[in-house]
Residue frames relative to the residue before (quaternion, step in Angstrom):
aa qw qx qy qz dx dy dz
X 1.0000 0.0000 0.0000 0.0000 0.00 0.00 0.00
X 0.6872 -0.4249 0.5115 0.2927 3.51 -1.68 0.72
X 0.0179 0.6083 -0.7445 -0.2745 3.46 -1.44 0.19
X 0.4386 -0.7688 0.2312 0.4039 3.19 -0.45 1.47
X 0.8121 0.2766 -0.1663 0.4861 3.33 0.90 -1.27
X 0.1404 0.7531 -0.5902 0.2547 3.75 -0.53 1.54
X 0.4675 -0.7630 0.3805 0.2336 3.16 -0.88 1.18
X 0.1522 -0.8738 0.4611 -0.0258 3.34 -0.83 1.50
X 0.6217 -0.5299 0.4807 0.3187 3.11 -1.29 1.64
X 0.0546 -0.6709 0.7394 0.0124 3.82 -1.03 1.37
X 0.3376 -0.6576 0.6272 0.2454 3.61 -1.28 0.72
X 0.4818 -0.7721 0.4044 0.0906 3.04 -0.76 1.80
X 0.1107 -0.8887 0.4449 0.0043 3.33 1.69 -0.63
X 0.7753 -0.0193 0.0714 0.6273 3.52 -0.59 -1.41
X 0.8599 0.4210 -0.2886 0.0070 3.23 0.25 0.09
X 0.6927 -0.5461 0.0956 0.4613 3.88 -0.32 1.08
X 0.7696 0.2044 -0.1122 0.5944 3.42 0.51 -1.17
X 0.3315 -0.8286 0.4342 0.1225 3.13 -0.80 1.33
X 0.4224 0.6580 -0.3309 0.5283 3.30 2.02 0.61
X 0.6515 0.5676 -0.3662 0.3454 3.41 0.95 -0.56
X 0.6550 0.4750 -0.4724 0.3494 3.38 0.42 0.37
X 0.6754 0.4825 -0.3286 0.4507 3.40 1.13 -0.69
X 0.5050 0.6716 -0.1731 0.5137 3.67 1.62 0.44
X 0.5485 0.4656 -0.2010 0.6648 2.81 1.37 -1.10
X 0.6759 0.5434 -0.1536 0.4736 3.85 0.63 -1.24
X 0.7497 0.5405 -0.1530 0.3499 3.14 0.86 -0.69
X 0.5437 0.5002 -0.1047 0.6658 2.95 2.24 -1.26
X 0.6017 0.5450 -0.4342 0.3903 3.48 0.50 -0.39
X 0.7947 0.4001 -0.2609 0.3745 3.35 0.77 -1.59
X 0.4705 0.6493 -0.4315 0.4134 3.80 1.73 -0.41
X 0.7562 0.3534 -0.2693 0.4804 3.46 0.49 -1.06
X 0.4313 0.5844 -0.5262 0.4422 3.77 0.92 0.14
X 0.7317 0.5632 -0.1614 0.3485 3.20 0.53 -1.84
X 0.5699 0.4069 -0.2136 0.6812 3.62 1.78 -0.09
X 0.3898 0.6051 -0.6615 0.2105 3.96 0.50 0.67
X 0.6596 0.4416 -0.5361 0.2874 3.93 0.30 -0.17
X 0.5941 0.4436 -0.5035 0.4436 3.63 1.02 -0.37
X 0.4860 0.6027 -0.4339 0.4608 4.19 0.84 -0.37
X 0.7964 0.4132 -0.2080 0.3895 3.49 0.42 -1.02
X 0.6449 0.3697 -0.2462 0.6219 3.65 1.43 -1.10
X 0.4965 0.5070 -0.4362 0.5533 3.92 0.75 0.38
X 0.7294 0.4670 -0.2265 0.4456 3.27 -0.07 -0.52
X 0.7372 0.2876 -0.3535 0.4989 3.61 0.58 -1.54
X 0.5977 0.5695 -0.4085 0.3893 3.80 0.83 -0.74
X 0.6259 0.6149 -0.2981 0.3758 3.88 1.22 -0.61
X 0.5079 0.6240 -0.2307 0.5472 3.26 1.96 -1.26
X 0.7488 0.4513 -0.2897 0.3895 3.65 0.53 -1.25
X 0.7887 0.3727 -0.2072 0.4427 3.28 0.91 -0.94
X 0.8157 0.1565 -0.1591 0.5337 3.32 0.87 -0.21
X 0.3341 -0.8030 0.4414 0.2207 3.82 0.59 0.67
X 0.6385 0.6529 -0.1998 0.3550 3.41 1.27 -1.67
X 0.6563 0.6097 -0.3030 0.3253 3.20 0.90 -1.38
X 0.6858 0.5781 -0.1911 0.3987 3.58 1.65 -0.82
X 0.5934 0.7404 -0.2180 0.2284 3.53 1.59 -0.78
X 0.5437 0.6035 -0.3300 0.4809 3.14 1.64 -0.11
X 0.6477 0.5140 -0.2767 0.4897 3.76 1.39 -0.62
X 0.2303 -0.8769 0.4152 -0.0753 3.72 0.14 1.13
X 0.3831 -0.8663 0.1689 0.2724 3.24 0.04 0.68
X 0.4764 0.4771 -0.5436 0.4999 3.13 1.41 0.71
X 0.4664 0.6024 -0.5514 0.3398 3.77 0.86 0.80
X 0.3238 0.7248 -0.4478 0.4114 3.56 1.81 -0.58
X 0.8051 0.4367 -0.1572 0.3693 3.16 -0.44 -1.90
X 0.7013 0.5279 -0.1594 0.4518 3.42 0.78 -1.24
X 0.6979 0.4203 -0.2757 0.5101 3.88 1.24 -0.58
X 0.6983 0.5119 -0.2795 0.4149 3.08 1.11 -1.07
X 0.5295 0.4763 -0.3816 0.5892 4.09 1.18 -0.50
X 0.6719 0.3758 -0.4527 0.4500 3.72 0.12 -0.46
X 0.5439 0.5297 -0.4248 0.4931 3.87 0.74 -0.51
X 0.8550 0.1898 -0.2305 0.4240 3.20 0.11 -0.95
X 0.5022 0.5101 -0.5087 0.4784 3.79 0.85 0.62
X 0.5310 0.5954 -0.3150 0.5140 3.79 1.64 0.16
X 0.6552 0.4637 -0.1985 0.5624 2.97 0.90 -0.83
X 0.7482 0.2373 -0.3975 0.4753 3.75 0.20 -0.48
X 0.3272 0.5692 -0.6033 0.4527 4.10 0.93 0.35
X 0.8273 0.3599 -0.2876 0.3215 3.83 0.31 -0.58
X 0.5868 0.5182 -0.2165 0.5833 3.55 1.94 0.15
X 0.2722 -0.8154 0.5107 -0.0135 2.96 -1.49 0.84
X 0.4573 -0.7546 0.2226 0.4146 3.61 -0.06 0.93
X 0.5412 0.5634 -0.4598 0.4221 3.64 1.48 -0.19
X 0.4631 0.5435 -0.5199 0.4689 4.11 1.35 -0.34
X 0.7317 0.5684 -0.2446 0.2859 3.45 0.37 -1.37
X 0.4953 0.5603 -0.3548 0.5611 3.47 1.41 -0.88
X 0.7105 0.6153 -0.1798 0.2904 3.44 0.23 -1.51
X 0.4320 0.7133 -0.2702 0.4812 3.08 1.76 -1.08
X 0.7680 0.5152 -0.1820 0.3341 3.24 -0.04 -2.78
X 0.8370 0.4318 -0.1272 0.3112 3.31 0.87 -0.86
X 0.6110 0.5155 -0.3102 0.5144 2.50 2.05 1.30
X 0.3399 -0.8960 0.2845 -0.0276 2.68 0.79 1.30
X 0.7157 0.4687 -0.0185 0.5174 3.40 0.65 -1.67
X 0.5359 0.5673 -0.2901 0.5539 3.83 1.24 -0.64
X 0.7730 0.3482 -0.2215 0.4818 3.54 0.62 -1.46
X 0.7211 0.3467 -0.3701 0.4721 3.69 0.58 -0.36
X 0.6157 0.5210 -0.4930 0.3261 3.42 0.70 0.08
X 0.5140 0.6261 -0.3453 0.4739 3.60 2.16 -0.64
X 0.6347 0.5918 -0.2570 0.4253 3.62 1.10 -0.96
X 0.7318 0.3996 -0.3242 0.4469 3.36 0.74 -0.89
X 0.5788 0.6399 -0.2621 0.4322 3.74 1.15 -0.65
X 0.6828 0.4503 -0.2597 0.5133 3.12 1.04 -1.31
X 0.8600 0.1928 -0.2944 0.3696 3.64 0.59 -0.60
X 0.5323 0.5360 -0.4562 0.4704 3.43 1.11 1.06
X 0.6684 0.5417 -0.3414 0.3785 3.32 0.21 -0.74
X 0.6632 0.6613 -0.1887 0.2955 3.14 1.25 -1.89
X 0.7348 0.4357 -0.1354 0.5018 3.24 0.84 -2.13
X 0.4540 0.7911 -0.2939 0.2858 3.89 1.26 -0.87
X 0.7309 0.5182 0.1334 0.4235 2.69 0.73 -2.56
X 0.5961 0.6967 -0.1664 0.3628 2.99 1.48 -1.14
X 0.7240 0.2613 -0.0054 0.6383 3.10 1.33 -1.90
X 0.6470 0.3110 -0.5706 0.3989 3.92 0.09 0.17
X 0.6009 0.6308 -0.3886 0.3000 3.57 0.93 -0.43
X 0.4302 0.7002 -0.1797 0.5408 3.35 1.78 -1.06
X 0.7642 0.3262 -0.1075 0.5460 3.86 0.63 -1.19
X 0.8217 0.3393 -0.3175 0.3300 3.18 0.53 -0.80
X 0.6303 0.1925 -0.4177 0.6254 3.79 0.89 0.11
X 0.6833 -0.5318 0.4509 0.2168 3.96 -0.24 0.94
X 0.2923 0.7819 -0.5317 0.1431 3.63 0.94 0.40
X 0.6741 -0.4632 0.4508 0.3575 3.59 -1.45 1.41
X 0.6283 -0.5501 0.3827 0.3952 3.66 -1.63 0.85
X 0.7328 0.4681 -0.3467 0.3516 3.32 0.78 -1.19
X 0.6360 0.5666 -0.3146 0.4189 3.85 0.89 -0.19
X 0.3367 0.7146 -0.1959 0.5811 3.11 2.27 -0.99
X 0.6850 0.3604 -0.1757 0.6083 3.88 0.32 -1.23
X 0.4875 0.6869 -0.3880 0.3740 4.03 0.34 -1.21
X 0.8820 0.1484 -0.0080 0.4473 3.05 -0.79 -2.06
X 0.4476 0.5440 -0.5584 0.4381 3.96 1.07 -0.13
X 0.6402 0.6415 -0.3149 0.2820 3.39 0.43 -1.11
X 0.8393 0.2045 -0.1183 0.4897 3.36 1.03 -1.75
X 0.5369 0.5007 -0.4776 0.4826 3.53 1.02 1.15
X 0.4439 0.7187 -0.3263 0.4243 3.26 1.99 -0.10
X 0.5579 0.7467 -0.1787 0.3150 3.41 1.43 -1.56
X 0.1893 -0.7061 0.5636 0.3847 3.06 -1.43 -0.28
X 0.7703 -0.2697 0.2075 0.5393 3.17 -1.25 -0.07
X 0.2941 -0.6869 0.5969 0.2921 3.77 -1.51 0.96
X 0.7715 -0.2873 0.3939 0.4087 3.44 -1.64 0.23
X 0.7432 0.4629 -0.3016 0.3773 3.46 0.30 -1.11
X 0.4975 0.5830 -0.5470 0.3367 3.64 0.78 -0.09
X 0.6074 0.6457 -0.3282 0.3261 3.22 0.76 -0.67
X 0.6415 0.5092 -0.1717 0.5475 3.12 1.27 -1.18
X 0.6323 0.4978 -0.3442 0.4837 3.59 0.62 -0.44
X 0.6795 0.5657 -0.2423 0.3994 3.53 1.26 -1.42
X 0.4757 0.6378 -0.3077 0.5217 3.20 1.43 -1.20
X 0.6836 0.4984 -0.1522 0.5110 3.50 -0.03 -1.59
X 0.6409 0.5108 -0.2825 0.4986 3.74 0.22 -0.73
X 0.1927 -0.7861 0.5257 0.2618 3.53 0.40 -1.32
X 0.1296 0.7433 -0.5458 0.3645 3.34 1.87 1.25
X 0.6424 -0.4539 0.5347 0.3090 3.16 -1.74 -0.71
X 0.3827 -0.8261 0.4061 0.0790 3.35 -0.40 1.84
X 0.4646 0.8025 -0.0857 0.3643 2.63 1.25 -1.10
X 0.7581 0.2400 -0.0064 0.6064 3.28 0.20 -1.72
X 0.5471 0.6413 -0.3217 0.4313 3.59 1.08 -0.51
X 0.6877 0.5020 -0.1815 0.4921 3.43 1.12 -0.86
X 0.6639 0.5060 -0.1852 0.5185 3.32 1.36 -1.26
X 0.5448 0.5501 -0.4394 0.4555 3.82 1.10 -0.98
X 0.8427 0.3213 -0.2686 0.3384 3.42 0.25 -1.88
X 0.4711 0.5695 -0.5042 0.4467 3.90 1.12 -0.07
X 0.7222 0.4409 -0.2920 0.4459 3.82 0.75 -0.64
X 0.4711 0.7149 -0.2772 0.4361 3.29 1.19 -0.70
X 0.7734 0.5425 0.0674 0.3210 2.86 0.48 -2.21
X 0.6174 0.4966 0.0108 0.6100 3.43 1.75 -1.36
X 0.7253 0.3347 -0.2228 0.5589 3.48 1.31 -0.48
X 0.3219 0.6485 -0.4854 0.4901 3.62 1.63 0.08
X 0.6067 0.5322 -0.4996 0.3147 3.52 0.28 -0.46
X 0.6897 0.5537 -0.1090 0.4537 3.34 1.31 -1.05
X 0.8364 0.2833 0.0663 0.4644 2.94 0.26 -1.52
X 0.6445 0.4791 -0.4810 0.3516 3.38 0.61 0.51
X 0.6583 0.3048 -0.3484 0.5936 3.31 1.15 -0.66
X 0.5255 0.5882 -0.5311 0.3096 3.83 0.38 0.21
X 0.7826 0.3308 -0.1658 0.5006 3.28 0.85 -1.20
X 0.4618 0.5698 -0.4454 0.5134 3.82 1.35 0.30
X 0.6026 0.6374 -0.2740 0.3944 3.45 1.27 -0.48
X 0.6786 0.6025 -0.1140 0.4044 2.78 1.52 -1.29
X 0.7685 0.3523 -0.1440 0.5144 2.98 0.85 -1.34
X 0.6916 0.5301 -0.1461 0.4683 3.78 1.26 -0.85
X 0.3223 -0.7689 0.4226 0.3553 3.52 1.07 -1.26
X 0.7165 0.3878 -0.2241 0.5348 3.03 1.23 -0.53
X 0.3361 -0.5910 0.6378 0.3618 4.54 -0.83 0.68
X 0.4345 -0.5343 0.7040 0.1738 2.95 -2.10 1.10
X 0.2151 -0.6164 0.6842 0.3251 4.12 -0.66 -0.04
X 0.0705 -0.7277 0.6822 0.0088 3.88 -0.86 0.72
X 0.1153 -0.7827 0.5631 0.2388 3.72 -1.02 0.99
X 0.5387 -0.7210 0.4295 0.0737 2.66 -0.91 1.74
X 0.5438 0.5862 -0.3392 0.4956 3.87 0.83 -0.43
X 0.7112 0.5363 -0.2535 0.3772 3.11 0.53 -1.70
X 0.7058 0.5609 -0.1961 0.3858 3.52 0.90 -1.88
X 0.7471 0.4331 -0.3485 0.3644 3.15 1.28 -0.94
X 0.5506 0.6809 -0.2645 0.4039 3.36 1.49 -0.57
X 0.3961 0.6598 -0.2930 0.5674 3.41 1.69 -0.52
X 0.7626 0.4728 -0.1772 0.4043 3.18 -0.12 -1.73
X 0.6946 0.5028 -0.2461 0.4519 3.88 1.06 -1.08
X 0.7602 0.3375 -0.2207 0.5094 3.32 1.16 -0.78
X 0.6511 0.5434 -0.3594 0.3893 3.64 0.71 -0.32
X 0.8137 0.3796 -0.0111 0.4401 3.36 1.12 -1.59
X 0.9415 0.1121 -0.1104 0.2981 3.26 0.85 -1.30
X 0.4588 0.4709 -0.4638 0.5938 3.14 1.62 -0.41
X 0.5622 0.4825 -0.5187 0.4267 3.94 0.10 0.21
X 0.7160 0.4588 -0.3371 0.4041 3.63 0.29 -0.95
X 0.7802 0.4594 -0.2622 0.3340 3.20 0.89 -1.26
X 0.5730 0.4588 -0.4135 0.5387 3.39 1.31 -0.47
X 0.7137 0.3525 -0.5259 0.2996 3.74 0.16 0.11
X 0.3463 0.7376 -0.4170 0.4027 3.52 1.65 -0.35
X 0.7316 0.5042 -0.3072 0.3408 2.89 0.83 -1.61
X 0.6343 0.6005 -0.2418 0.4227 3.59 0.93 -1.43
X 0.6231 0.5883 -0.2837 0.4302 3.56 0.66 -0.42
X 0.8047 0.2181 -0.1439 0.5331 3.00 1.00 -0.89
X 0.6719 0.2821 -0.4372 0.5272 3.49 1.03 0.98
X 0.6234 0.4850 -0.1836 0.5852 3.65 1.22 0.01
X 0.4563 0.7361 -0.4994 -0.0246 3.90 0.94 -0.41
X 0.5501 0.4147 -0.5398 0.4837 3.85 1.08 -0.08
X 0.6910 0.4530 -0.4584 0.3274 3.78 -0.34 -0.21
X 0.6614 0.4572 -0.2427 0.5428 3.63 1.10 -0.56
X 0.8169 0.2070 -0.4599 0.2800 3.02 0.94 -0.02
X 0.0823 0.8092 -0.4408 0.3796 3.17 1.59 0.89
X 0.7402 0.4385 -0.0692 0.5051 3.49 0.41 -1.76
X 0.4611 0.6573 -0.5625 0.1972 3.68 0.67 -1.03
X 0.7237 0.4459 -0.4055 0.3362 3.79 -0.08 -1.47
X 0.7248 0.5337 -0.3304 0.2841 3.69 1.02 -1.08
X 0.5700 0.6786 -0.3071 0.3468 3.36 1.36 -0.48
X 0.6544 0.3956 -0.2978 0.5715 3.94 0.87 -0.68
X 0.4240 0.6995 -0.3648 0.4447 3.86 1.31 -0.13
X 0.7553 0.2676 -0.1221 0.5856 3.09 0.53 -1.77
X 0.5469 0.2503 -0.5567 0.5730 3.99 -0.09 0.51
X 0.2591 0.6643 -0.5560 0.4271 3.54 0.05 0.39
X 0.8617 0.3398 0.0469 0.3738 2.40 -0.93 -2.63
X 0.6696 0.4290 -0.2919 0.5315 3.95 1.08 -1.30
X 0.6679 0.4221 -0.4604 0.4047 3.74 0.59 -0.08
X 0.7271 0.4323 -0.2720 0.4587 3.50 0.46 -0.61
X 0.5754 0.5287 -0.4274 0.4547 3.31 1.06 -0.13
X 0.5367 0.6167 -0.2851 0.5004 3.65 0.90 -1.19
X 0.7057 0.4923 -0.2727 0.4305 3.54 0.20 -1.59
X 0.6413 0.5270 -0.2182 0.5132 3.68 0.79 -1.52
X 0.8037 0.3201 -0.2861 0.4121 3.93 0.46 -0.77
X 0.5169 0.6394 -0.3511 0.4479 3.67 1.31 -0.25
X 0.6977 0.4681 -0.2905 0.4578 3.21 1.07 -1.06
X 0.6341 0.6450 -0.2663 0.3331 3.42 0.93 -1.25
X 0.6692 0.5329 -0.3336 0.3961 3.26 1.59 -0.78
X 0.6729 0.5477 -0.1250 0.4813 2.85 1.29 -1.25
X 0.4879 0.6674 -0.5544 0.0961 4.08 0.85 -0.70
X 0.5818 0.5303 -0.5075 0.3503 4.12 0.10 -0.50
X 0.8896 0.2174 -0.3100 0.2554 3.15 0.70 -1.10
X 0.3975 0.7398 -0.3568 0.4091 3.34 1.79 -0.21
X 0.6520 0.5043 -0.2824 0.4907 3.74 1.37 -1.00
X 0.4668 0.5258 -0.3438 0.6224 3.86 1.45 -0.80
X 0.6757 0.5874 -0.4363 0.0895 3.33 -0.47 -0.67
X 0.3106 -0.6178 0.5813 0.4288 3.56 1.36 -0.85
X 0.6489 -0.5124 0.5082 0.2411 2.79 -2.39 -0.44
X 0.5861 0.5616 -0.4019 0.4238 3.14 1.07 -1.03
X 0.4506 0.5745 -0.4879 0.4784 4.23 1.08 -0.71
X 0.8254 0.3750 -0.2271 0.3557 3.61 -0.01 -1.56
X 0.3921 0.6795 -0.4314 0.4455 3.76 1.43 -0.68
X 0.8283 0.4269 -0.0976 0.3496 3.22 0.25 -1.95
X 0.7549 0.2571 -0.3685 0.4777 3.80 1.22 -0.52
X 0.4274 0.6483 -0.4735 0.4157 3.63 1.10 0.70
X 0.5773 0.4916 -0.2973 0.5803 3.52 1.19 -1.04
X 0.6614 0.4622 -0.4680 0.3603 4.07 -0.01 -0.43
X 0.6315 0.3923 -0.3355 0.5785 3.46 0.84 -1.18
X 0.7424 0.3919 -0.4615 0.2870 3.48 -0.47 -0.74
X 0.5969 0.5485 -0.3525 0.4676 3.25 1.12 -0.52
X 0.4128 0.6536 -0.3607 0.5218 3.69 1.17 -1.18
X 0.8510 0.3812 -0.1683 0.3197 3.46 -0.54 -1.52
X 0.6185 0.4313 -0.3038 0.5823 3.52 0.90 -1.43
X 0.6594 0.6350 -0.2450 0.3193 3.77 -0.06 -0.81
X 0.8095 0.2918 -0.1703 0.4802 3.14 0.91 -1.23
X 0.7047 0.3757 -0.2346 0.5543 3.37 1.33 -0.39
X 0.5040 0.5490 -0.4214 0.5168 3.66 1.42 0.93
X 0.5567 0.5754 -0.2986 0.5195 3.17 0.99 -1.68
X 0.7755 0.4819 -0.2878 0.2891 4.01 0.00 -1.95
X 0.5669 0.6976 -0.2366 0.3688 3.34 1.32 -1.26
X 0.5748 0.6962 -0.0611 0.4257 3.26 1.34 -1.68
X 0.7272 0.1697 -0.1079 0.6563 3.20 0.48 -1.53
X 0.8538 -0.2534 0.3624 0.2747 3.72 -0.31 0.51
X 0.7524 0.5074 -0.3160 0.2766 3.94 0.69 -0.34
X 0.5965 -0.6679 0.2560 0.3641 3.55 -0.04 1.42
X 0.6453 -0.6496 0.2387 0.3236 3.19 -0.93 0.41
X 0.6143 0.6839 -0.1659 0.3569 3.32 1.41 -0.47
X 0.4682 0.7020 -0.0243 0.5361 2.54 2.22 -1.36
X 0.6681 0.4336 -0.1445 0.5872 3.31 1.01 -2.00
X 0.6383 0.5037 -0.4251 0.3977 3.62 0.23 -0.65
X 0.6353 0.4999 -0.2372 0.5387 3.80 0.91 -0.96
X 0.6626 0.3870 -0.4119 0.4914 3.96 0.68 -0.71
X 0.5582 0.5332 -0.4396 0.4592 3.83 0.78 -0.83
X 0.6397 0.5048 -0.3063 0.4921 3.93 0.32 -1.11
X 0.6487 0.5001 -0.2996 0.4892 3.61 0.34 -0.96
X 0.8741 0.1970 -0.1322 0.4239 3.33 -0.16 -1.23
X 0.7002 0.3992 -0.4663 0.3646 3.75 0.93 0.35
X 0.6929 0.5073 -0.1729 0.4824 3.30 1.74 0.47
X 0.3185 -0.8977 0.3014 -0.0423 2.83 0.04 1.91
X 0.3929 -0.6293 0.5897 0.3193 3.88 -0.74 0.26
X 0.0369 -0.8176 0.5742 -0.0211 3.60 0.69 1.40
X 0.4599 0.7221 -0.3984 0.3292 3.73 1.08 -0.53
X 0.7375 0.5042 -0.1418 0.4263 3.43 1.02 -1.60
X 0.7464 0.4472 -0.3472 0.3497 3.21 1.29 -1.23
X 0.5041 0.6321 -0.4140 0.4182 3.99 1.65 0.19
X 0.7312 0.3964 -0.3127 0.4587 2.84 1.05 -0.64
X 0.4164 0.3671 -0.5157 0.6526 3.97 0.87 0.09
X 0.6547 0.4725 -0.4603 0.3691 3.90 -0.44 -0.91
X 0.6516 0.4948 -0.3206 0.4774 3.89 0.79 -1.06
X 0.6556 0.6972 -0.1823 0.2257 3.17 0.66 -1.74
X 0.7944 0.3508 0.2179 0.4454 2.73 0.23 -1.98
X 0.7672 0.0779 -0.1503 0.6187 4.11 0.58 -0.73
X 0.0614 0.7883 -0.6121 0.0083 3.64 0.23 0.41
X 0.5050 0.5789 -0.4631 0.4420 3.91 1.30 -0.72
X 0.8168 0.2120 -0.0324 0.5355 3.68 0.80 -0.54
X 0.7770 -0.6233 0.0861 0.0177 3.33 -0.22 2.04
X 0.7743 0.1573 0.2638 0.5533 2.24 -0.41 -2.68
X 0.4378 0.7566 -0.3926 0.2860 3.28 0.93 0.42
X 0.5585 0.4746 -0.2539 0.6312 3.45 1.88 0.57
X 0.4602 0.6625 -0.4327 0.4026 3.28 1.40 -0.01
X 0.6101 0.4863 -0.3779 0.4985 3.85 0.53 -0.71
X 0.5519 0.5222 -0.3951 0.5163 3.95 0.71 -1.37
X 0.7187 0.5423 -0.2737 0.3383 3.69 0.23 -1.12
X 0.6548 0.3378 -0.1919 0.6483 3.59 0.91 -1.24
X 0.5150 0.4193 -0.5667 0.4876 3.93 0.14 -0.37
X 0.8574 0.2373 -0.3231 0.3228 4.00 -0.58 -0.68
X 0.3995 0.5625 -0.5385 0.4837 3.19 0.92 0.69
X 0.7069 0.6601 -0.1299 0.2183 3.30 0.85 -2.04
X 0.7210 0.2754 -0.1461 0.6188 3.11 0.81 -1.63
X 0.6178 0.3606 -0.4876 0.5005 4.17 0.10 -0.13
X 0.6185 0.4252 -0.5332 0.3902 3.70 0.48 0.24
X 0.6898 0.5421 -0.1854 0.4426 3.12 0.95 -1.68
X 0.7518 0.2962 -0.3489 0.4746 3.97 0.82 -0.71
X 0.3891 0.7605 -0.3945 0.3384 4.11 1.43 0.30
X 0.6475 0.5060 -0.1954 0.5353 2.82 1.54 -1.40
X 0.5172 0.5925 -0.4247 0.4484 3.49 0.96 -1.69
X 0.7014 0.6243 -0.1763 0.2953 3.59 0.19 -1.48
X 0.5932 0.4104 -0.2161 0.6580 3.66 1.21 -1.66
X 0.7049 0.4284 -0.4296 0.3675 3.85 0.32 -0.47
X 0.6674 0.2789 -0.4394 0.5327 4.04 0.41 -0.46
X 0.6099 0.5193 -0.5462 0.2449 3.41 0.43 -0.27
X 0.5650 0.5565 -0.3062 0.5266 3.78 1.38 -0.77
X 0.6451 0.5381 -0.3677 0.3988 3.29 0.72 -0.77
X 0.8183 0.2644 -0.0660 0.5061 3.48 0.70 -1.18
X 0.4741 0.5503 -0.5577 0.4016 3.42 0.93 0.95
């Protein structure tokens, strides 16, 4: 496997100082190594100033988040990807985690600090989810396994059809309807027909790509914190209403998400790299979807998109750090 973000030998070619690329390369990976202060900038920019966000539109979402992950598969190869499929046992062991731990956590947390119904409905929702897009990015960033990261949240994502309104049922009483076409089409255009077409480029392009390499964990960077910063902004009255005991309670899912999945994986046997990628996965939620079921679906009850809102701040703060730590660890 790739480490994604490694300084790479640029051919100076036209250029004078035959140091400036490994500089250029060098800066890139410093100001990576600073994405939680990017991300907690930003969401704090959203709160205080809402405006500052109005120019990012939300078909820039969709549109930032496929270029990330067409960055990310510039750093993969299709023999990683094979290698992946033929792990079988890794990816169901991410599935089962993700939809236990998630929906679990979801509801004793819900009960145990007394959270209003509509917040009650919220955080069921985003433990309901599957894994968001951004795990990847974080994993990437992390120097987990991309790879399997990509494959978890395609399985994840593909089993939403099921399991989200099954286990919203559970925990909520009441089934979400999820269109399943739609979600999967999502999943094709955000995640994989992105990866694979950079897969693809790599392996007909591999000096140009690896030109670009340093810029690519940059720009999930710049597209996380931007995202994080424009979610909030929508959301600042009600995110500022909300109290602590709201934020208390979506801090405790992820952390629980994260510790959990990369306890639980360890346990049964799943390397450490591996484990580092199930923690990331399962403490990081498609909070995106759970607003839009939250819109969709309980409209009798508001603020019930408010948790979905603070969760994608939450966990891209909370898995930034997760991230800035193995990256210290393993430097």
């Amino acid at each position: 496997m790739h480490n994604p973000i490694v300084p790479c030998s640029m051919r100076a070619g036209s250029l004078s100082d035959p140091g400036f690329g490994a500089r250029l390369a060098s800066l890139a990976i410093a100001l990576t190594n600073a994405f939680p202060v990017f991300v907690v900038g930003a969401a704090v920019l959203g709160l205080m100033r809402p405006a500052s966000f109005d120019w990012f539109r939300a078909e820039y979402v969709t549109a930032g988040l496929a270029a990330t992950m067409l960055g990310m598969g510039l750093t993969l190869t299709f023999e990683e990807l094979r290698q992946v499929l033929s792990r079988p046992r890794q990816i169901a062991v991410g599935f089962v985690l993700q939809y236990t731990i998630m929906p679990g956590s979801a509801y004793l947390i819900s009960r145990l600090v007394s959270l209003p119904l509509d917040h009650v409905i919220g955080l069921c929702l985003v433990g309901s989810c599957p894994g968001g897009t951004a795990s990847n990015v974080v994993t990437f960033l992390a120097g987990a396994d991309v790879t399997l990261s990509v494959a978890m949240t395609a399985a994840s994502t593909l089993g939403a059809v099921v399991m989200t309104p099954t286990m919203t049922g559970l925990t909520l009483g009441t089934l979400v309807p999820v269109d399943g076409p739609a979600l999967l089409l999502s999943t094709l255009q955000v995640v994989l027909g992105p990866v694979l077409l950079g897969t693809a480029l790599n392996s007909c392009f591999p000096r140009a790509v690896a030109a670009v390499a340093p810029a690519c964990a940059l720009s999930a960077v710049a597209v996380i914190a931007l995202i994080c910063g424009r979610v909030i902004a929508a959301n600042a009255a009600a995110v500022l209403a909300a109290g602590p005991r709201l934020l208390l309670a979506v801090a405790a899912l992820h952390g629980l998400g994260f510790a959990l999945g990369y306890f639980l994986s360890r346990l049964v046997g799943v390397p450490e790299r591996a484990a580092r990628t199930n923690s990331i996965e399962v403490g990081m939620q498609n909070s995106a979807l759970g607003a839009v079921l939250a819109t969709a679906h309980f409209s009798a009850h508001p603020l019930a998109a408010v948790p979905c809102a603070i969760s994608a701040c939450m966990h891209s703060v909370m898995g930034s750090l997760l991230a800035a730590y193995w990256r210290g660890r393993d430097a």
